[in-house]
C-alpha positions as a Python dict, from the first residue, in 0.01 Angstrom:
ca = {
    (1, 'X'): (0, 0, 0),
    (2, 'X'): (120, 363, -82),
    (3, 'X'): (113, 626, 180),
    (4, 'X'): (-206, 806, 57),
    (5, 'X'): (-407, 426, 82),
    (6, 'X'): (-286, 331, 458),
    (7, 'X'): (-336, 720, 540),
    (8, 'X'): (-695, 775, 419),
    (9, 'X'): (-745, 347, 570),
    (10, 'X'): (-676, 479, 929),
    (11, 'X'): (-868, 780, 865),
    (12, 'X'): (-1187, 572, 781),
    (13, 'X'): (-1128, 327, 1049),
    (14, 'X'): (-1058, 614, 1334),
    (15, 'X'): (-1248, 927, 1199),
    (16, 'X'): (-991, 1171, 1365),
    (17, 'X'): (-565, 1258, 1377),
    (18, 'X'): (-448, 1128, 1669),
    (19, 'X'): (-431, 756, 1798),
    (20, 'X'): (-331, 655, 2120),
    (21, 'X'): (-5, 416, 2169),
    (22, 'X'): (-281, 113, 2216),
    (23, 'X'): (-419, 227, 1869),
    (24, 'X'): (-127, 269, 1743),
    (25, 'X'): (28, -85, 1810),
    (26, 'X'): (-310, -235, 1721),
    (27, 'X'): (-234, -96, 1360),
    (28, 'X'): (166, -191, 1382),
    (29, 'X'): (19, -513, 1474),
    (30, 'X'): (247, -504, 1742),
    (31, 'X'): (322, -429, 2155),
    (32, 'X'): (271, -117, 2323),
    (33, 'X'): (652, -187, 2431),
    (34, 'X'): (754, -149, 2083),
    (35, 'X'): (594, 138, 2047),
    (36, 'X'): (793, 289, 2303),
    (37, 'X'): (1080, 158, 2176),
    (38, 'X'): (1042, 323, 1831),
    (39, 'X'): (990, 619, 1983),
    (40, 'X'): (1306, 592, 2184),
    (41, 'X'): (1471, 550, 1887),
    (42, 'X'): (1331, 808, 1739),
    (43, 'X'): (1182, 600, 1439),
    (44, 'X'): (831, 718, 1491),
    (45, 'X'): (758, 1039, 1629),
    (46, 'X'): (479, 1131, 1930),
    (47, 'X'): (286, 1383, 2023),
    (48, 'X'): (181, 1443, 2431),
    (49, 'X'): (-146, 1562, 2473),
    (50, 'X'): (-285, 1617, 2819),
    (51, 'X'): (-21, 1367, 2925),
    (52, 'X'): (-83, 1095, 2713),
    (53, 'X'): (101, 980, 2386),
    (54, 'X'): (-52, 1050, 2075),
    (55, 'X'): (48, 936, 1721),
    (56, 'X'): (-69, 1146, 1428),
    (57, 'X'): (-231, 958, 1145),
    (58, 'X'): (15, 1099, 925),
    (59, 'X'): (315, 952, 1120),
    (60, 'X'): (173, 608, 1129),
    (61, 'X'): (109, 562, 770),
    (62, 'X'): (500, 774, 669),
    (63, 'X'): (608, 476, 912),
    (64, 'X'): (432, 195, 766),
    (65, 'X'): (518, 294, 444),
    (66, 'X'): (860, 363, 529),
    (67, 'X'): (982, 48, 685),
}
């Protein structure tokens, strides 16, 4: 899938910008500790938002296409 598909996917499936790290490892298909380890090495980037970490829509799908 190209960018544009897994981005406007995840914005029919979540109908907003920011996913949580649960979300967001639900649509890696992998751990919330690998989450945090990505971010840790910087090789997806967060957002905090009243606290909690947020992933941008955008981000995920630049990752998934990326790697």
């Amino acid at each position: 899938m190209t960018y544009e598909e897994f981005l406007a996917m995840l914005r029919d499936n979540y109908n907003k910008m920011l996913l949580t790290k649960k979300e967001t490892a639900k649509e890696l298909g992998t751990s919330e500790a690998t989450i945090d380890r990505l971010r840790k090495n910087g090789l997806i980037t967060s957002k905090k938002v009243l606290g909690q970490i947020m992933f941008s829509i955008d981000e995920i799908a630049r990752f998934l296409t990326v790697s």
